[in-house]
Short mmCIF file of the C-alpha atoms (twelve columns), coordinates in Angstrom:
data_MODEL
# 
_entry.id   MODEL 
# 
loop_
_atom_site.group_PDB 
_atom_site.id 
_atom_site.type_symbol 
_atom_site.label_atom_id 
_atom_site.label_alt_id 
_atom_site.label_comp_id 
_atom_site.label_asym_id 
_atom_site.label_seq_id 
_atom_site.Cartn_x 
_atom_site.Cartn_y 
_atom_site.Cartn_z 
_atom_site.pdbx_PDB_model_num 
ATOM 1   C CA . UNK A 1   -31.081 -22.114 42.817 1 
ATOM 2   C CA . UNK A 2   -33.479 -20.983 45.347 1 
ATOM 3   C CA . UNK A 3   -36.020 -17.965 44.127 1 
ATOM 4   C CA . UNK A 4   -34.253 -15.258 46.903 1 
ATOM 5   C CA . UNK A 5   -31.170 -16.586 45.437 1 
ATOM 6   C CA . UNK A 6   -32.233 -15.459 41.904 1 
ATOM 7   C CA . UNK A 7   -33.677 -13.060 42.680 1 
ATOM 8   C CA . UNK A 8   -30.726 -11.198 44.493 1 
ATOM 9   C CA . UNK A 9   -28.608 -11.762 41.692 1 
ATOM 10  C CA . UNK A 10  -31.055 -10.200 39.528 1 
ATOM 11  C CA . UNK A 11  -30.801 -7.133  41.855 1 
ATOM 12  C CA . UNK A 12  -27.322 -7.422  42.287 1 
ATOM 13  C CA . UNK A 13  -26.342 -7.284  38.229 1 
ATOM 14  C CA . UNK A 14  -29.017 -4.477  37.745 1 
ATOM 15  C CA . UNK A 15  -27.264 -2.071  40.082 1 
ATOM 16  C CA . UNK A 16  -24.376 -3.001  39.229 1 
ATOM 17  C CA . UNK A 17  -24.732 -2.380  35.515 1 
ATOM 18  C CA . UNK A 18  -26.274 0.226   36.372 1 
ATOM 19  C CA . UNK A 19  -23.905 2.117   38.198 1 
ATOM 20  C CA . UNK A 20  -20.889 0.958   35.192 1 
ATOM 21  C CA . UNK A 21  -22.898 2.431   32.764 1 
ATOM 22  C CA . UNK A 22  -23.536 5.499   34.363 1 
ATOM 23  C CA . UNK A 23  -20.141 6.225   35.154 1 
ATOM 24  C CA . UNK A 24  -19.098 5.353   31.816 1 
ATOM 25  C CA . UNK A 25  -21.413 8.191   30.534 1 
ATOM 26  C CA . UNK A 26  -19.969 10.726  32.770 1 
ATOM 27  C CA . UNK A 27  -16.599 9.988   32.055 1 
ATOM 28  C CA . UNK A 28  -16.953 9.242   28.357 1 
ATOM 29  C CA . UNK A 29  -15.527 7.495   25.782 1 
ATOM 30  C CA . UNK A 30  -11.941 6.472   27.487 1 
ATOM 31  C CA . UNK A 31  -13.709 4.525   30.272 1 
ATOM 32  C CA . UNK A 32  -13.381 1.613   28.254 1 
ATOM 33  C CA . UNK A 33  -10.247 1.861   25.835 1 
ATOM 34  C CA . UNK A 34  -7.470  0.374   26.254 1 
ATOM 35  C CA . UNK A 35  -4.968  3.184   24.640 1 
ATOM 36  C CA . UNK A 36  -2.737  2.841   27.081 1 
ATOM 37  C CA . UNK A 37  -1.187  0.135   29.704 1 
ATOM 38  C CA . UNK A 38  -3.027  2.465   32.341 1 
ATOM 39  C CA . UNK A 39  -6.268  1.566   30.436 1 
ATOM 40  C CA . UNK A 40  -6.261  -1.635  30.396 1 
ATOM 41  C CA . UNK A 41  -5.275  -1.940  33.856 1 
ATOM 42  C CA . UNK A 42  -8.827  -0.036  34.768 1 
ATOM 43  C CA . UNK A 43  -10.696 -2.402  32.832 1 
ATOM 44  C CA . UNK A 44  -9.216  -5.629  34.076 1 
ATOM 45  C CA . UNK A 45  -10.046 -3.887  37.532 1 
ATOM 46  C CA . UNK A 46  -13.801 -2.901  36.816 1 
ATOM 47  C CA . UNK A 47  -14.463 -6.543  35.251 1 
ATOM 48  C CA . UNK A 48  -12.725 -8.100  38.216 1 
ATOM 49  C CA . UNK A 49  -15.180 -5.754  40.906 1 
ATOM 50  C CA . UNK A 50  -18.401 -6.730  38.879 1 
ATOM 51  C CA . UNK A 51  -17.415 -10.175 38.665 1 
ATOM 52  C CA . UNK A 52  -16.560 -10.609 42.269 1 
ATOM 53  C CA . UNK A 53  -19.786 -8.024  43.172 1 
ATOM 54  C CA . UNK A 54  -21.789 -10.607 41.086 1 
ATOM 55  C CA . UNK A 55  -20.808 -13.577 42.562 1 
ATOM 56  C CA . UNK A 56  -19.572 -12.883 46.542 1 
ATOM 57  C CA . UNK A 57  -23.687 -13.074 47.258 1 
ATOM 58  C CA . UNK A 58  -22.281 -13.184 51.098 1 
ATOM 59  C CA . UNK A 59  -20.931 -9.974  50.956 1 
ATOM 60  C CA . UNK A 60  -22.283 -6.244  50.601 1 
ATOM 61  C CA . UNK A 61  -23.218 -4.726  47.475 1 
ATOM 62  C CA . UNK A 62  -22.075 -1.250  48.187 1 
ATOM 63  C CA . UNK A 63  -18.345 -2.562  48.362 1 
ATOM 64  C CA . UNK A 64  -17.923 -3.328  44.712 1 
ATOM 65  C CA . UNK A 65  -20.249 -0.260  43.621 1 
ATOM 66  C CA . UNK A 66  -17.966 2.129   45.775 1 
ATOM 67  C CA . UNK A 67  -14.939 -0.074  44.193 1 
ATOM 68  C CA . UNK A 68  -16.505 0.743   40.618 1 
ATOM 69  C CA . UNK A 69  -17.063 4.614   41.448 1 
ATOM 70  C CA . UNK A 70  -13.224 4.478   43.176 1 
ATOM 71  C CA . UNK A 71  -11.850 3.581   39.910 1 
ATOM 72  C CA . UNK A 72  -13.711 5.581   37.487 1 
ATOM 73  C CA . UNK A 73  -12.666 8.585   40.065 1 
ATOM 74  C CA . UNK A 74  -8.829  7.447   40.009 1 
ATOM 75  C CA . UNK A 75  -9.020  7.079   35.750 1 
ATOM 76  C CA . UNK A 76  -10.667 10.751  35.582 1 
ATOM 77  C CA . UNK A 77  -7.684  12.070  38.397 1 
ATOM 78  C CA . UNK A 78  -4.532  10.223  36.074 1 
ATOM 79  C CA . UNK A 79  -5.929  11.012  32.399 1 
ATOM 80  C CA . UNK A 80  -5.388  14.852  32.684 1 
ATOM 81  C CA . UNK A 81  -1.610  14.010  34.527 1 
ATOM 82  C CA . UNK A 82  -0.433  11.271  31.418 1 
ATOM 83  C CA . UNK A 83  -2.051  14.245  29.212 1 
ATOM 84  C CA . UNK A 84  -0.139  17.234  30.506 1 
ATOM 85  C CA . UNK A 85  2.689   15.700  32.035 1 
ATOM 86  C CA . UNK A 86  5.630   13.487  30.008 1 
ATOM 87  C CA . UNK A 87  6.871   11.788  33.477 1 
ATOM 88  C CA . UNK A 88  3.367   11.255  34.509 1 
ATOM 89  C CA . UNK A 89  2.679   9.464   31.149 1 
ATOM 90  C CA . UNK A 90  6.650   8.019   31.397 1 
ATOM 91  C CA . UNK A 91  5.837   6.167   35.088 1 
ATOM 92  C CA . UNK A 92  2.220   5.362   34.131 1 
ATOM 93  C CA . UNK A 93  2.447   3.784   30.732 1 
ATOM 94  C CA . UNK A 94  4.629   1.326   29.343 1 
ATOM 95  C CA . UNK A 95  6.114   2.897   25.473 1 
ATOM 96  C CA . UNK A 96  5.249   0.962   22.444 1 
ATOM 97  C CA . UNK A 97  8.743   -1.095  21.566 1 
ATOM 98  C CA . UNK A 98  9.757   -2.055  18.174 1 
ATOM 99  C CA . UNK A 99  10.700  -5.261  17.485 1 
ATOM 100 C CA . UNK A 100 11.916  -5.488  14.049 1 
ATOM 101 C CA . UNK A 101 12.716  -2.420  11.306 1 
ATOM 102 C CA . UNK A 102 12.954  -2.442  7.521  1 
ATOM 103 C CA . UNK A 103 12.954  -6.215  7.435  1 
ATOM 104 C CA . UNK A 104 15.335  -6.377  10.339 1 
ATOM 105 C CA . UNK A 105 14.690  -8.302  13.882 1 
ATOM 106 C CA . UNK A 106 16.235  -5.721  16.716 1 
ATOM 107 C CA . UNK A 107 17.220  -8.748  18.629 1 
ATOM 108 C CA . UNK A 108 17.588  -6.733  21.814 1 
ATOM 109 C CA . UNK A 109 14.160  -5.297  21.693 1 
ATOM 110 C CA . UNK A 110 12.541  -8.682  21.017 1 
ATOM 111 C CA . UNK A 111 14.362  -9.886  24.472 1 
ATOM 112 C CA . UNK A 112 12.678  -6.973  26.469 1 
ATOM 113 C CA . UNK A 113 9.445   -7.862  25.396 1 
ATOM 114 C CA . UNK A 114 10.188  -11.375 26.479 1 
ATOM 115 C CA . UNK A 115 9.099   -12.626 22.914 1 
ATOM 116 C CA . UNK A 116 10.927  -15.784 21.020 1 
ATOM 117 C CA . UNK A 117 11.553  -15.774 17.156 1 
ATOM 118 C CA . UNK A 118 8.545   -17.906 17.209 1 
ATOM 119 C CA . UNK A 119 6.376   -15.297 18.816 1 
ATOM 120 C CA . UNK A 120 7.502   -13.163 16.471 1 
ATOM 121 C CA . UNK A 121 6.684   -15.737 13.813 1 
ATOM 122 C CA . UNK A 122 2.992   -16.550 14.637 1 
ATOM 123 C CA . UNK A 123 2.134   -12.887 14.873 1 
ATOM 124 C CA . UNK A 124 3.641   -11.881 11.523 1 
ATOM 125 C CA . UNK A 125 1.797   -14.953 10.380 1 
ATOM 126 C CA . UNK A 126 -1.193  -13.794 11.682 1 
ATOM 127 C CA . UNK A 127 -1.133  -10.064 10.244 1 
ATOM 128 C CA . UNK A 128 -0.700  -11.761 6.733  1 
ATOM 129 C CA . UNK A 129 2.980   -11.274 6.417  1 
ATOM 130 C CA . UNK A 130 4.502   -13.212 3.608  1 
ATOM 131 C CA . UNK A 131 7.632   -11.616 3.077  1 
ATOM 132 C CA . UNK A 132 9.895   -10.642 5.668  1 
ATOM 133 C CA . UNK A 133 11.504  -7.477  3.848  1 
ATOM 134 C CA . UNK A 134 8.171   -5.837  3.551  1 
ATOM 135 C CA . UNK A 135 7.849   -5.348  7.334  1 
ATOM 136 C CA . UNK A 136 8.372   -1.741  7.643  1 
ATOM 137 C CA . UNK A 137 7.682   -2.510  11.385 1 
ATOM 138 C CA . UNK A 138 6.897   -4.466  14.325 1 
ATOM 139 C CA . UNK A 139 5.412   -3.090  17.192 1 
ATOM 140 C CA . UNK A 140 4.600   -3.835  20.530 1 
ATOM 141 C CA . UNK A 141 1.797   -1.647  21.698 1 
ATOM 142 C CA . UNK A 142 1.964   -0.085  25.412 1 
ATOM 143 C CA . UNK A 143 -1.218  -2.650  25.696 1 
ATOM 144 C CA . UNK A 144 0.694   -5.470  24.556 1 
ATOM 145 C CA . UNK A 145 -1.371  -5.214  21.485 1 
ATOM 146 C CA . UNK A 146 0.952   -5.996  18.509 1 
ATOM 147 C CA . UNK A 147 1.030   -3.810  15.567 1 
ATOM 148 C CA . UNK A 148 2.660   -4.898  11.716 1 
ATOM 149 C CA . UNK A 149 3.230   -2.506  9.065  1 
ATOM 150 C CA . UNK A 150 4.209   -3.721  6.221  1 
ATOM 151 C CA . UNK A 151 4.107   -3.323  2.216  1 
ATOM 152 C CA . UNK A 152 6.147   -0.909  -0.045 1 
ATOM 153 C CA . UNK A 153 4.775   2.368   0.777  1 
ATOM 154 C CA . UNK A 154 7.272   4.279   3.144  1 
ATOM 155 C CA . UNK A 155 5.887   4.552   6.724  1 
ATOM 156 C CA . UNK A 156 4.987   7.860   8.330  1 
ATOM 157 C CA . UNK A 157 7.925   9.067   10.608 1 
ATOM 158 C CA . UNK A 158 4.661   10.176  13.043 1 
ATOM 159 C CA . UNK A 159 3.725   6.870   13.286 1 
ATOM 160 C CA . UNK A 160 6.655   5.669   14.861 1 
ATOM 161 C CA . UNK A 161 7.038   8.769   17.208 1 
ATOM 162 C CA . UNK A 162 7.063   7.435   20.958 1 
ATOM 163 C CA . UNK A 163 8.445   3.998   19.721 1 
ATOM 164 C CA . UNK A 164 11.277  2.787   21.460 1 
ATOM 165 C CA . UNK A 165 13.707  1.357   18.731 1 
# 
């Protein structure tokens, strides 16, 4: 690696991280959660600018920091409509789905999350489930994050609220 080489792609990942953390300051906390599918679509989309910004050394650097600012703009302009607005959040987000109830697989639900028993298997495995009938449920999270709870205590009906049975 050449010197100007180097040291472009010192300049280039300086500005860059520059410019990501300063927008994450001025839009807060959310710019990096991934609460919602929405979410986690922005931060695939940032990591996939910076990456490319990082590496396409034969293009400009003001097209992936305007990309960056474009998509910290376009978070700040949705959050307020999936807050105040049920459709907005409806068409934006995908809804947590449960997959299994009181110790029960909901067959159908498993299907639309395109998840096999054995899915369903390793990730019960994996939150420490040992008993089947102590799942009070099974969740798949709007990030495809999934979510066990299980043990004898009843769970909180505002838990579930949102969750597509």
């Amino acid at each position: 690696m050449s010197l100007a080489l180097f040291g472009e792609l010192l300049l280039r990942v300086t500005l860059l991280m520059a410019v990501v953390i300063a927008m994450s300051r001025i839009f807060g906390l959310r710019s990096f959660s991934k609460l919602s599918g929405f979410d986690f679509a922005v931060t695939v989309a940032l990591g996939s600018v910076v990456a490319s910004g990082l590496t396409a050394t034969d293009k400009s650097l003001w097209i992936p920091i305007c990309a960056v600012v474009v998509i910290f703009l376009w978070q700040m302009a949705v959050a307020p409509l999936r807050t105040h607005f049920r459709a907005a959040e409806n068409t934006i987000d995908n809804g947590p789905l449960m997959v299994m109830e009181n110790g029960k697989i909901l067959e159908q639900n498993l299907a639309r999350a395109d998840m096999t028993r054995a899915d369903l298997w390793a990730k019960l495995r994996d939150e420490n489930v040992g008993d089947l009938s102590r799942v009070q449920a099974a969740v798949v999270e709007a990030t495809g994050v999934f979510t066990v709870l299980h043990g004898h205590e009843k769970v909180s009906d505002e838990l579930l609220e949102g969750v597509r049975r």
